[in-house]
C-alpha positions as CSV (number, residue, x, y, z in Angstrom):
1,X,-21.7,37.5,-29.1
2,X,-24.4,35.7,-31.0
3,X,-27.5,35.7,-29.6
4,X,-27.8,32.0,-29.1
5,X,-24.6,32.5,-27.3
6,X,-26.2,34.7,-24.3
7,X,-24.7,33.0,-21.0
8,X,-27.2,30.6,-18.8
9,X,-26.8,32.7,-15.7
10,X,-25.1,35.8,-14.7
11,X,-23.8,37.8,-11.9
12,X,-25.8,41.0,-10.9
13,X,-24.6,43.4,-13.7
14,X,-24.6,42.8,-17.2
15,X,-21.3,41.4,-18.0
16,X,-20.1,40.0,-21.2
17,X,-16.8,40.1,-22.8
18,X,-16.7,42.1,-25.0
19,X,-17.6,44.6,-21.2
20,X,-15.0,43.6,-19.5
21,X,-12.8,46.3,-18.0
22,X,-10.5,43.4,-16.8
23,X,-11.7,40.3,-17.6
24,X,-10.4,36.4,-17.9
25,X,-11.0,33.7,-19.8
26,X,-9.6,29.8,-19.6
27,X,-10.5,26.5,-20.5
28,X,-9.8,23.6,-18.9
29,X,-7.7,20.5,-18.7
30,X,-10.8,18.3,-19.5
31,X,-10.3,14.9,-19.7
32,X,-12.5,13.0,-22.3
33,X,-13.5,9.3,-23.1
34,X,-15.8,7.5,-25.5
35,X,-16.2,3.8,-26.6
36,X,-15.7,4.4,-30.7
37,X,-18.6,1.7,-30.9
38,X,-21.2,3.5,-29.1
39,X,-20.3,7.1,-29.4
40,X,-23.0,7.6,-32.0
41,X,-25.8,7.8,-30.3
42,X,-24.6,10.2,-27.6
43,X,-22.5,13.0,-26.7
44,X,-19.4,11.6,-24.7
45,X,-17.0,14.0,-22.7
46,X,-14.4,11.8,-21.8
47,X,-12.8,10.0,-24.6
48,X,-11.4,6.7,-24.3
49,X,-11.7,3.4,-25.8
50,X,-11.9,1.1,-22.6
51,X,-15.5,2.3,-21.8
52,X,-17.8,-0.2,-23.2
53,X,-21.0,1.4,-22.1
54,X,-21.3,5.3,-21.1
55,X,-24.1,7.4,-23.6
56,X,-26.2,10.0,-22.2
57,X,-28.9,11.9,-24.4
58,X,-27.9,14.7,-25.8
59,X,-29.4,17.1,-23.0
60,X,-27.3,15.3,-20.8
61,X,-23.3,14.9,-21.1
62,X,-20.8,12.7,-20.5
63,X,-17.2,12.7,-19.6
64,X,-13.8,11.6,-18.9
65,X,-12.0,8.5,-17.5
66,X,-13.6,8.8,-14.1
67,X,-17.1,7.9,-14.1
68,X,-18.6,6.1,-11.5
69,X,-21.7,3.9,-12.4
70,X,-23.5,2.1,-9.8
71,X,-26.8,1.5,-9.0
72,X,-26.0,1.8,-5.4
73,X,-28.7,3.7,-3.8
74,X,-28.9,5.8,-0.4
75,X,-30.4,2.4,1.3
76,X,-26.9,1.1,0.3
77,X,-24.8,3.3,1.7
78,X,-26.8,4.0,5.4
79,X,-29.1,2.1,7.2
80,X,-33.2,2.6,7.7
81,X,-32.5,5.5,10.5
82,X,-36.1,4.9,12.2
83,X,-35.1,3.8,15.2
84,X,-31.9,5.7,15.7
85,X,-33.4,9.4,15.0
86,X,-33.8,10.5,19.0
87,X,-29.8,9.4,18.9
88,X,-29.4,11.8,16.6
89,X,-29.8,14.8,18.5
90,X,-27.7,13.8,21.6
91,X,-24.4,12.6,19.5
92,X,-22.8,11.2,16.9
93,X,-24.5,8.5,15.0
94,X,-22.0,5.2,13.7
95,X,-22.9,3.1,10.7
96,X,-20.7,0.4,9.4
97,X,-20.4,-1.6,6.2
98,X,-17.6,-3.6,4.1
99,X,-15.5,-1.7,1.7
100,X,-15.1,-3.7,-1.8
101,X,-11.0,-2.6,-1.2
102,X,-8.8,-2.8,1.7
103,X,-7.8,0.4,3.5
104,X,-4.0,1.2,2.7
105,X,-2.2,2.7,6.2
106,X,-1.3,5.9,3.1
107,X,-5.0,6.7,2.8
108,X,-6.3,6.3,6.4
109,X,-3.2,6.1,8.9
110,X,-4.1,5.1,12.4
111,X,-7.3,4.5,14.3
112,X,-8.8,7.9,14.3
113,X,-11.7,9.2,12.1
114,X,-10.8,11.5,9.4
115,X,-13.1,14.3,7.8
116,X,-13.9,13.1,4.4
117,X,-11.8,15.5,2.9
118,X,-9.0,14.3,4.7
119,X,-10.0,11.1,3.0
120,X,-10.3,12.4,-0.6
121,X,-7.3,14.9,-0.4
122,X,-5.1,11.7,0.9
123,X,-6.6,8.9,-2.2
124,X,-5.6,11.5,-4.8
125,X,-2.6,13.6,-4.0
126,X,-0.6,11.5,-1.0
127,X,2.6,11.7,-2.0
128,X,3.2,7.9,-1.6
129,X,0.5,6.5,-2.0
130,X,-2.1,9.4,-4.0
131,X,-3.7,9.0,-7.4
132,X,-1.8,11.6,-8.6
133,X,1.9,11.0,-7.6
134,X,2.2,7.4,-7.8
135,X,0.8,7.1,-11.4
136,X,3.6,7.9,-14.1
137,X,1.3,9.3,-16.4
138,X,-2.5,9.9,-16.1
139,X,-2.4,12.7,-18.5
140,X,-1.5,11.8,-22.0
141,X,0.6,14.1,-24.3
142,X,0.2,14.1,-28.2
143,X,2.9,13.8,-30.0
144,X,1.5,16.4,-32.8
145,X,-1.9,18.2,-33.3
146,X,-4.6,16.6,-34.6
147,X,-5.7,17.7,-37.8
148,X,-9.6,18.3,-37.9
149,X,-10.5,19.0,-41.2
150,X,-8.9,15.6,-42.5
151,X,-11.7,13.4,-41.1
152,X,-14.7,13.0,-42.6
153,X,-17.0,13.3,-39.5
154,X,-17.6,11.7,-36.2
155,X,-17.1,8.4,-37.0
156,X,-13.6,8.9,-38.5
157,X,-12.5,11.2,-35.0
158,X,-13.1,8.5,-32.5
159,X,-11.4,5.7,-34.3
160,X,-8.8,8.0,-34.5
161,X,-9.0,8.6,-30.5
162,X,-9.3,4.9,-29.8
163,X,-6.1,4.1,-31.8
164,X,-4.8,7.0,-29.5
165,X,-5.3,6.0,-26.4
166,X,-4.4,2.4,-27.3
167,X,-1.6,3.7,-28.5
168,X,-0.5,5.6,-25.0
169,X,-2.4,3.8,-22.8
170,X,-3.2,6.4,-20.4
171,X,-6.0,7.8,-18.6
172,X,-7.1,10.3,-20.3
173,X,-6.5,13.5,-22.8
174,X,-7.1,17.0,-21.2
175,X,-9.0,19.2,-23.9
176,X,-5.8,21.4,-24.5
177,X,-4.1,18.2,-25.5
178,X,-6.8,17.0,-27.8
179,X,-7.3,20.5,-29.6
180,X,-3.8,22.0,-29.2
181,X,-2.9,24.8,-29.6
182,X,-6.5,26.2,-30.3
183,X,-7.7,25.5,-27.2
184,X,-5.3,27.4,-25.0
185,X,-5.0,30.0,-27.7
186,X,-8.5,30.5,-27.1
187,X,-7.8,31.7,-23.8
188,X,-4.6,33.6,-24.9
189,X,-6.4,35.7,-27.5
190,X,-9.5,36.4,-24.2
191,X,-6.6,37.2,-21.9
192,X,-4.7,39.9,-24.6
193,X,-8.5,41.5,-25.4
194,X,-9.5,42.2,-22.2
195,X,-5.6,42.9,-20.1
196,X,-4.8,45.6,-18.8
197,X,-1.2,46.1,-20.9
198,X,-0.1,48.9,-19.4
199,X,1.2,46.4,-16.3
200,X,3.6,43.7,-17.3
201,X,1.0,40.4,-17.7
202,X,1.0,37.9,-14.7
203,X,-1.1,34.7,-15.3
204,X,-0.9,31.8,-12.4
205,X,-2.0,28.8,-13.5
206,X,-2.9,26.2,-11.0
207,X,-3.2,22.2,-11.8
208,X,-0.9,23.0,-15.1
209,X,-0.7,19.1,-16.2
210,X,2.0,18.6,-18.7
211,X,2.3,21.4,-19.3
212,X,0.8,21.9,-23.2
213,X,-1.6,25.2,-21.9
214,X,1.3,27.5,-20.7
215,X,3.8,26.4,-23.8
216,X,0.5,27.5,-26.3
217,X,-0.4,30.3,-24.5
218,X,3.2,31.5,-24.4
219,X,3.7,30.8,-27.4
220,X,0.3,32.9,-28.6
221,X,2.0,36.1,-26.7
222,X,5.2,35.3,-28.7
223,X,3.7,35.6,-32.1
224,X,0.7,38.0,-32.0
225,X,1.2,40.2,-28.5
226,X,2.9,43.6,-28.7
227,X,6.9,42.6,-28.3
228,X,7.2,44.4,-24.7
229,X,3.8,42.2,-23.2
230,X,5.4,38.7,-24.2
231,X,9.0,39.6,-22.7
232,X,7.8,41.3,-19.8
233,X,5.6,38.3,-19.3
234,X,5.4,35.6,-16.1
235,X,3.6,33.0,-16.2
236,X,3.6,30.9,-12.9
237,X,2.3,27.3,-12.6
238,X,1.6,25.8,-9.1
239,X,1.6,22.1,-9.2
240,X,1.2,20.0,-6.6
241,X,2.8,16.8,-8.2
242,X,6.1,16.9,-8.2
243,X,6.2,14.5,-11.7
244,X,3.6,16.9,-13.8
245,X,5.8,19.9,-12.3
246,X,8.9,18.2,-13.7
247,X,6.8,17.7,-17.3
248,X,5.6,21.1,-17.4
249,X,9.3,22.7,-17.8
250,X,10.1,20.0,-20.0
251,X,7.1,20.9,-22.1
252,X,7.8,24.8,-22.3
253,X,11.5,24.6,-22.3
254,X,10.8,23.3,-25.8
255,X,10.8,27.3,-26.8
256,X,14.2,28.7,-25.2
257,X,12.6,31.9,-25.0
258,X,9.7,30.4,-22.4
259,X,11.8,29.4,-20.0
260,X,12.9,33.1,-18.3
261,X,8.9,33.4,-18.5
262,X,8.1,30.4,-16.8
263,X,8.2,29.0,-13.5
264,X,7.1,26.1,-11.6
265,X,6.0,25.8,-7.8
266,X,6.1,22.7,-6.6
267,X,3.4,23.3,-3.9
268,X,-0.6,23.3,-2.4
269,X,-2.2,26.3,-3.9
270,X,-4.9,25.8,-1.2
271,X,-2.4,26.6,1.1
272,X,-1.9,30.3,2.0
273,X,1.9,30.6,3.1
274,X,3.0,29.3,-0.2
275,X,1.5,32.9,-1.3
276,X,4.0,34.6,0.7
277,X,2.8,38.5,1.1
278,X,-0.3,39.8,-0.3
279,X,0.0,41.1,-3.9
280,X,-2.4,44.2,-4.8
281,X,-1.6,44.0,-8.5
282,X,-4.0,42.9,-11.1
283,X,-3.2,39.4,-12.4
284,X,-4.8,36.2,-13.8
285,X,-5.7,32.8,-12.1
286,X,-6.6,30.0,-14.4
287,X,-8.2,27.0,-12.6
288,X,-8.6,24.4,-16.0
289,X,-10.3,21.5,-14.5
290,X,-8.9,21.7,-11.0
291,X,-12.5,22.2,-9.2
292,X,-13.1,18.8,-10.2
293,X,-9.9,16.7,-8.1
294,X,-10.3,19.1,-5.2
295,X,-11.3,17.4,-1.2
296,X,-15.6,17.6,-0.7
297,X,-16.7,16.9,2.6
298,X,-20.1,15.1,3.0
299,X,-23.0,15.9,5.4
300,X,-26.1,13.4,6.3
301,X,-29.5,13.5,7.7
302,X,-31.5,10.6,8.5
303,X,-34.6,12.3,7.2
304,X,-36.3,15.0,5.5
305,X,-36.5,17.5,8.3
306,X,-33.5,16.2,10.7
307,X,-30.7,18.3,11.3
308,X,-27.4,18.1,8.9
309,X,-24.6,16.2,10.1
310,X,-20.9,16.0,9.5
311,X,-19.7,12.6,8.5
312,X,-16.0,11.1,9.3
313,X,-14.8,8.0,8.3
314,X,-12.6,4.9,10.9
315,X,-11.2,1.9,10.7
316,X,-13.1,-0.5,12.5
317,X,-11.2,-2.1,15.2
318,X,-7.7,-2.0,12.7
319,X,-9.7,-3.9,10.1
320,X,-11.0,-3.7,6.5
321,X,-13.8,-2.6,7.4
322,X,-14.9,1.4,7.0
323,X,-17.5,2.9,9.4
324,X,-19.2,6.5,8.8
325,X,-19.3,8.5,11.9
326,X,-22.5,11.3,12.4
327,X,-21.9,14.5,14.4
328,X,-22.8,17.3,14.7
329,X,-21.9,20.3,12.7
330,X,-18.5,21.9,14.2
331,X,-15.8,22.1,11.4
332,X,-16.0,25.9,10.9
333,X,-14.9,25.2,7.1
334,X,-18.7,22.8,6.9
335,X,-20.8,25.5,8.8
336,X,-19.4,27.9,6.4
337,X,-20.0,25.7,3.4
338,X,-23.9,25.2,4.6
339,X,-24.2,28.4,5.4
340,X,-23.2,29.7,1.4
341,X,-25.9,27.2,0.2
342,X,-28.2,28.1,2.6
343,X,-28.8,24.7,3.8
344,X,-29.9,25.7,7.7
345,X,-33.6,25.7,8.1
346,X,-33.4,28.1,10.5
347,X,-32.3,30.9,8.2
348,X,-35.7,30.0,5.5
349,X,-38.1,32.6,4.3
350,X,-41.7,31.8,5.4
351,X,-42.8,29.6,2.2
352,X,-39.6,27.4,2.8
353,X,-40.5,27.2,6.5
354,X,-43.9,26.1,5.7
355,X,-42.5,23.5,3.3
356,X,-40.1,22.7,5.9
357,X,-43.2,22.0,8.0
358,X,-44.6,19.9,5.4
359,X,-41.4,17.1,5.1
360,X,-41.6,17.1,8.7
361,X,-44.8,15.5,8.8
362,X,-44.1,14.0,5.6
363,X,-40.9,12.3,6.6
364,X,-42.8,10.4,9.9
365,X,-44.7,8.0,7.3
366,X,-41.7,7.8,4.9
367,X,-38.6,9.3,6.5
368,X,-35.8,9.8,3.6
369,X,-32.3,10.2,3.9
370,X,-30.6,12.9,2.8
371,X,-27.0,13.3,1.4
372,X,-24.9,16.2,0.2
373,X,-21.5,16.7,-0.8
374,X,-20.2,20.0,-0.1
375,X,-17.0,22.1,-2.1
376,X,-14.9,22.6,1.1
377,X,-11.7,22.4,-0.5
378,X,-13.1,24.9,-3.6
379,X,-14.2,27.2,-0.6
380,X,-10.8,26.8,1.2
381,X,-9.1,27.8,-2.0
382,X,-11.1,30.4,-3.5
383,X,-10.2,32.3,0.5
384,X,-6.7,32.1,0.0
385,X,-6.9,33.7,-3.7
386,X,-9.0,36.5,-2.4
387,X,-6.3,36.7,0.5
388,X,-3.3,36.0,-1.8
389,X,-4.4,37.9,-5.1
390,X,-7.5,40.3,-3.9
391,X,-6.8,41.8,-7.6
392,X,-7.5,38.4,-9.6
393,X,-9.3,37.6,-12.8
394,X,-10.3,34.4,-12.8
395,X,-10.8,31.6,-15.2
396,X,-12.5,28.3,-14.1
397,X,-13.6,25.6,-16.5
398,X,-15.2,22.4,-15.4
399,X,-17.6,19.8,-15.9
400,X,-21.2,20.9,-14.9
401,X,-22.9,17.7,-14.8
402,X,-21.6,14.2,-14.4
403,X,-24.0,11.1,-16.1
404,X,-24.6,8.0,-14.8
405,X,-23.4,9.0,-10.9
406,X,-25.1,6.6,-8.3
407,X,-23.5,7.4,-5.4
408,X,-26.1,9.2,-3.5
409,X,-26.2,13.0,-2.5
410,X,-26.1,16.5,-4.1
411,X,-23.0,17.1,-6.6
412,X,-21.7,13.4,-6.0
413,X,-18.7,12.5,-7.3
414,X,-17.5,9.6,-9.8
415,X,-14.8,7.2,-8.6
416,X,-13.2,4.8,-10.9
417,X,-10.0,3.2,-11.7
418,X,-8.3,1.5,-14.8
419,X,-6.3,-2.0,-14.5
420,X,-4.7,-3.6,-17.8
421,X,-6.2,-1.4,-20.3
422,X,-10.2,-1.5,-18.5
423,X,-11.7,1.0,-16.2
424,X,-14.2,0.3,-13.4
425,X,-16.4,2.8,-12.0
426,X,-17.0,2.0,-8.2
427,X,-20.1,1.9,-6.2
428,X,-18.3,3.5,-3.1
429,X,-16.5,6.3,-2.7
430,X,-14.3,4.1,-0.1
431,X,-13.0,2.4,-3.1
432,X,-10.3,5.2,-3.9
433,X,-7.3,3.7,-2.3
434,X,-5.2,5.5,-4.3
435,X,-5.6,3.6,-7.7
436,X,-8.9,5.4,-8.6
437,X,-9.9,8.8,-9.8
438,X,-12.8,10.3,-7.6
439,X,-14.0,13.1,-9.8
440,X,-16.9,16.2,-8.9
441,X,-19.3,18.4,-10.8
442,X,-18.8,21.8,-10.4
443,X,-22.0,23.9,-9.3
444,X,-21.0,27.1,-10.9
445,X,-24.2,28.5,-9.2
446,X,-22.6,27.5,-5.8
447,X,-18.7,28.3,-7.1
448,X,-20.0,32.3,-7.8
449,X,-21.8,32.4,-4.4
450,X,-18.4,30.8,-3.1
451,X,-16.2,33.8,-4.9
452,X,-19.1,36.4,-3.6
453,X,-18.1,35.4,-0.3
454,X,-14.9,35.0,-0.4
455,X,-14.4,38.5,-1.5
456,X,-16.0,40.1,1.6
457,X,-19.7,41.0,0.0
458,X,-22.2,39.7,2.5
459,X,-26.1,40.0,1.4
460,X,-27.1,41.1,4.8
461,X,-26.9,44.5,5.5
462,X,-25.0,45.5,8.4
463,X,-26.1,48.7,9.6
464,X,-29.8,50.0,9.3
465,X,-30.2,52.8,6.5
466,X,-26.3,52.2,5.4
467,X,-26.0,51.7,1.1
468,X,-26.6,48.7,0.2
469,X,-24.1,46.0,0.0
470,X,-22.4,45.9,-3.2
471,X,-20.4,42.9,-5.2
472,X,-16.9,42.8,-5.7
473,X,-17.0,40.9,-8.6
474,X,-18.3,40.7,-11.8
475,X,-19.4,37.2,-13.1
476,X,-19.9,35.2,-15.9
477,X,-21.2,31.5,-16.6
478,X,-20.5,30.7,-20.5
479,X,-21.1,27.5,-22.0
480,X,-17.4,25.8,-23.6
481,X,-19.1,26.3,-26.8
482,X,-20.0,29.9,-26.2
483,X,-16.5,30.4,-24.9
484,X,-15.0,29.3,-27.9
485,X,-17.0,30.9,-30.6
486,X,-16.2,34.3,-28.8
487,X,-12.4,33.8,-28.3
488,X,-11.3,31.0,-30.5
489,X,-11.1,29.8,-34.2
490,X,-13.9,26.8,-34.0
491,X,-13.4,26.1,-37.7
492,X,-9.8,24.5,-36.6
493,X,-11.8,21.9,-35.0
494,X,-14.1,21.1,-37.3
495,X,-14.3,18.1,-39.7
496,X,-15.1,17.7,-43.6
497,X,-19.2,17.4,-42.5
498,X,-19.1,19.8,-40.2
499,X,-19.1,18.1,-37.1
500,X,-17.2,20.1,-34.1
501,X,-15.8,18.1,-31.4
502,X,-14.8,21.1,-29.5
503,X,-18.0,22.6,-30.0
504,X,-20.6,19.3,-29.9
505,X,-19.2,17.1,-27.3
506,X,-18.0,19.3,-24.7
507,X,-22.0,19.9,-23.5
508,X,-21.3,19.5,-19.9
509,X,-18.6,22.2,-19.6
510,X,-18.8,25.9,-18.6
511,X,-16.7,28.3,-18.0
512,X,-16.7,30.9,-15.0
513,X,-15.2,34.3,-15.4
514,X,-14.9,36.4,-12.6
515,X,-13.6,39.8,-12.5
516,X,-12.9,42.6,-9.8
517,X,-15.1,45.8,-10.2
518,X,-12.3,48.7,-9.9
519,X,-12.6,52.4,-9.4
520,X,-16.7,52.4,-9.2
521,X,-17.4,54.6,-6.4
522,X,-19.7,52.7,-4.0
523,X,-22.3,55.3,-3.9
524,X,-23.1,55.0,-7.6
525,X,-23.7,51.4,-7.7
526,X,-26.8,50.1,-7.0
C-alpha cells in the first residue's frame, strides 16, 4: 500500500493487507445524495437531487438521503436542570415537550415507556408500520452500470445522478449500485487474496439490499476464482425485510448458476437463535452500511459532573405528546455500553479525576447538559457474532462522520423523510414515525473496542503476575479510498478529467477489518 494510504488508526499489531493470515474486506451499501446545483463547492456523500442545500468543506463529508439539519440545540430538547439536580439522585427525572408528528400505536404501543432503542428498532423495521418494510423501494437499482470514463468530470456525473433519481424516484443509491460491479468486486478480489482456500468459502452478508453485492461478488468468484472455490461456494444473506429478501434472489437468480450458492434468511441477525449451533469454522461477515440503521440508546446528565442516566420515552396521558423519562442506569446492555467507552467517573485515572473535579465546580456557575447516544444494538450484535461465528472475518463499512447533525449528544443521528419528490431533515428524533430514515455515524474507535470485547479480551488483568492479556483480533481502520486503491480497479470510476467519485466523494467512509489471530501461542505474544 502507498504510503499516503497508511490507515488512520490501528489495532495493537501491525496489520495491513497485504499481512493478513485471514483477513476481510467489504464496502458498504452507502447511500449517496447531492443537489447537482451545489455539488461544486463540496464533497457530498449522499446523492440525490431533492437536497437543495447540504455542502460541507472538504475536511468534512456529507452523505445520503438521511440527514437531519436542525438548529435545535440541547436547551431544545431538555429543560434548564438547576432546580431539579437533588431529584436526580433519588429517581427518575420526567421532561415533556410536543412532538412535530403524532405517535402511531405501531411505533409506541400502549402507555408504558420504552428504551430508546425500542423506539428506533420499532420506526425503522416494524413490520407494519417500520421504515423499512412499509416502503416499496428505498433502495434504488440501476438498470445498467454507469460508465465513468464517458463524462467529462464532476459536473457531467451529477446531472447524470439527478436525472437518475428523478428518474426512479427513490431514496437513495447504495455505493454498490452506483459503481457496480467494481465496488463489490473490490471486496471479492480482498476476500480471494487473503481466504483461506483450502475450506470451501462461506461469506454471510447481513443487510444485503437488493441484492446487487452478492450477484457481483458471485459473479467475481465465477470468472476469476479457481473452479472448485466458486462451486463449493455459500454465500448467505440475512435480511430482515422480508421485500429486499424477496429482491435479493430475484437479483442473483439472474445467473442460474448463483442460485445453489445463494440463500436468503428472512430474519434478525441481532438475534442469537437464528444462528442455531455455534460454528468453529473460519468464515466471512460483511456488515455494508448496516452499523448505521441499527437501535442506539441515549443517556443524559443534567450537568457536567452529574451522574449518566438512561432515558425512556411515554405517551403522555394517551396523547400526542412525547415525555423523556431519567433513571438511573440498570439496563445491563447500557452499563455495558458505558462501561466500553469508559464513560463512569469512577473508573478515571488521576488527571481525569482532577478534571472531573474541575467541571464539578465549573458546572455550579454554568451547569451544561450532557447527551450521548450509545451503539447498543452494534454491541448486541457484534456478541452474537462472536457467539455465533467465534471464527469471523469481518468487514464493516460505514459513514464516519455525519454533517450538519443538530440533534444534541455524542454520535447523534440524522432523521429525515421524503414526501412528493422533497426530503425533510427533522429537528427531533421523535419525528421517525415510521416515514423517516434515522441514520448514525459509526465510531470505528468505539466499534473496535466493541469487537475487543466482545471476543473475551478484557484490559484488566485477572490474576497478579499471570501474561498479559492478549487480543483476539487483529484490526484495521482504512479509509474507502484506501480500501479501494488496495483491492479495486479505481480507474473504472474515474472520468475524462480525472475526477473519481468513488475515490473523492466518499470522504466520510471507512472501512473496519477485523480478523481472528490463530495458532499464535499466547506466551509469544506480547
Amino acid at each position: 500500500m502507498a504510503a499516503d494510504s497508511t490507515p488512520p488508526h490501528r489495532g495493537s499489531a501491525p496489520l495491513y493487507p497485504s499481512d493478513w493470515a485471514c483477513a476481510s474486506s467489504v464496502s458498504g451499501r452507502v447511500r449517496t445524495r447531492i443537489k447537482s446545483s451545489v455539488c461544486s463547492s463540496a464533497h457530498l456523500f449522499r446523492i440525490g437531487h431533492e437536497r437543495t442545500h447540504r455542502t460541507a468543506p472538504v475536511s468534512g463529508r456529507n452523505t445520503d438521503s438521511r440527514r437531519a439539519a436542525a438548529a435545535a440545540a440541547a436547551s431544545t430538547m431538555a429543560p434548564a436542570f438547576s432546580a431539579h439536580v437533588p431529584a436526580l439522585r433519588r429517581g427518575a427525572l420526567r421532561v415533556r415537550w410536543v412532538t412535530a408528528a403524532l405517535f402511531s400505536s405501531g411505533i409506541l404501543a400502549g402507555n408504558k415507556p420504552v428504551l430508546v432503542r425500542d423506539f428506533v428498532r420499532s420506526a425503522l423495521y416494524d413490520p407494519n408500520h417500520g421504515y423499512f418494510s412499509k416502503r416499496a423501494g428505498p433502495v434504488g437499482v440501476l438498470d445498467a452500470s454507469i460508465r465513468f470514463n464517458q463524462f467529462e468530470g464532476r459536473s457531467a456525473y451529477i446531472q447524470h445522478l439527478d436525472k437518475l433519481y428523478k428518474k426512479h424516484d427513490i431514496a437513495w443509491f447504495t455505493p454498490v449500485e452506483l459503481f457496480k460491479p467494481w465496488y463489490a468486486y473490490a471486496i471479492a478480489a480482498s476476500i480471494l487474496r487473503t481466504a483461506n482456500l483450502s475450506v470451501p468459502l462461506k461469506i454471510y452478508e447481513i443487510g444485503g439490499g437488493s441484492g446487487t453485492c452478492a450477484k457481483c461478488i458471485l459473479d467475481y468468484m465465477m470468472l476469476n476464482a479457481p473452479p472448485k472455490v466458486y462451486n463449493d461456494m455459500k454465500y448467505i444473506s440475512v435480511e430482515i425485510s422480508s421485500s429486499l429478501a424477496e429482491k435479493q434472489l430475484e437479483t442473483v437468480g439472474e445467473v442460474q448458476s448463483h442460485l445453489s450458492k445463494f440463500t436468503v434468511e428472512h430474519r434478525d441477525a441481532i438475534n442469537r437463535p437464528g444462528w442455531g449451533r455455534k460454528d468453529p469454522h473460519p468464515c466471512w461477515v460483511l456488515l455494508l452500511e448496516v452499523l448505521d440503521n441499527l437501535p442506539h440508546d441515549l443517556v443524559y446528565s443534567p450537568d457536567q459532573v452529574s451522574p449518566w442516566m438512561e432515558v425512556w420515552i411515554e405517551k403522555v396521558n394517551g396523547s400526542s405528546q412525547a415525555s423523556e423519562v431519567y433513571k438511573p442506569l440498570q439496563d445491563p446492555l447500557i452499563s455495558r455500553c458505558v462501561d466500553i467507552i469508559g464513560m463512569k467517573e469512577d473508573k478515571a485515572s488521576v488527571s481525569e479525576k482532577l478534571a472531573f473535579a474541575a467541571k464539578g465546580v465549573l458546572s455550579k456557575v454554568f451547569p451544561k447538559p450532557r447527551r450521548a447516544w450509545l451503539p447498543t444494538g452494534c454491541l448486541k450484535l457484534m456478541d452474537t457474532l462472536h457467539q455465533a461465528l467465534p471464527s469471523m472475518s469481518l468487514i464493516a463499512s460505514d459513514f464516519s462522520y455525519l454533517p450538519d447533525v443538530s440533534i444534541p449528544g455524542d454520535r447523534a443521528p440524522l432523521v429525515s423523510s421524503k414526501k412528493d419528490g422533497k426530503t425533510s431533515d427533522h429537528r427531533n428524533y421523535l419525528d421517525a414515525q415510521g416515514d423517516a430514515d434515522i441514520f448514525f455515524p459509526t465510531d470505528f474507535r468505539l466499534l473496535e473496542q466493541i469487537d475487543h470485547h466482545c471476543s473475551g479480551f478484557s484490559k484488566e488483568q485477572k490474576n497478579p503476575g499471570a501474561f498479559k492479556p492478549v487480543k483476539k483480533r487483529r484490526t484495521i481502520i482504512l479509509d474507502t479510498a484506501a480500501f479501494m486503491e488496495e483491492f479495486g480497479l479505481p480507474l473504472k470510476t474515474m472520468t475524462k478529467d480525472g475526477y473519481n467519485p468513488l475515490l473523492d466523494d466518499f470522504k466520510n467512509t471507512k472501512f473496519y477489518l477485523s480478523v481472528p489471530t490463530h495458532n499464535v501461542p499466547t506466551h509469544n505474544r506480547k
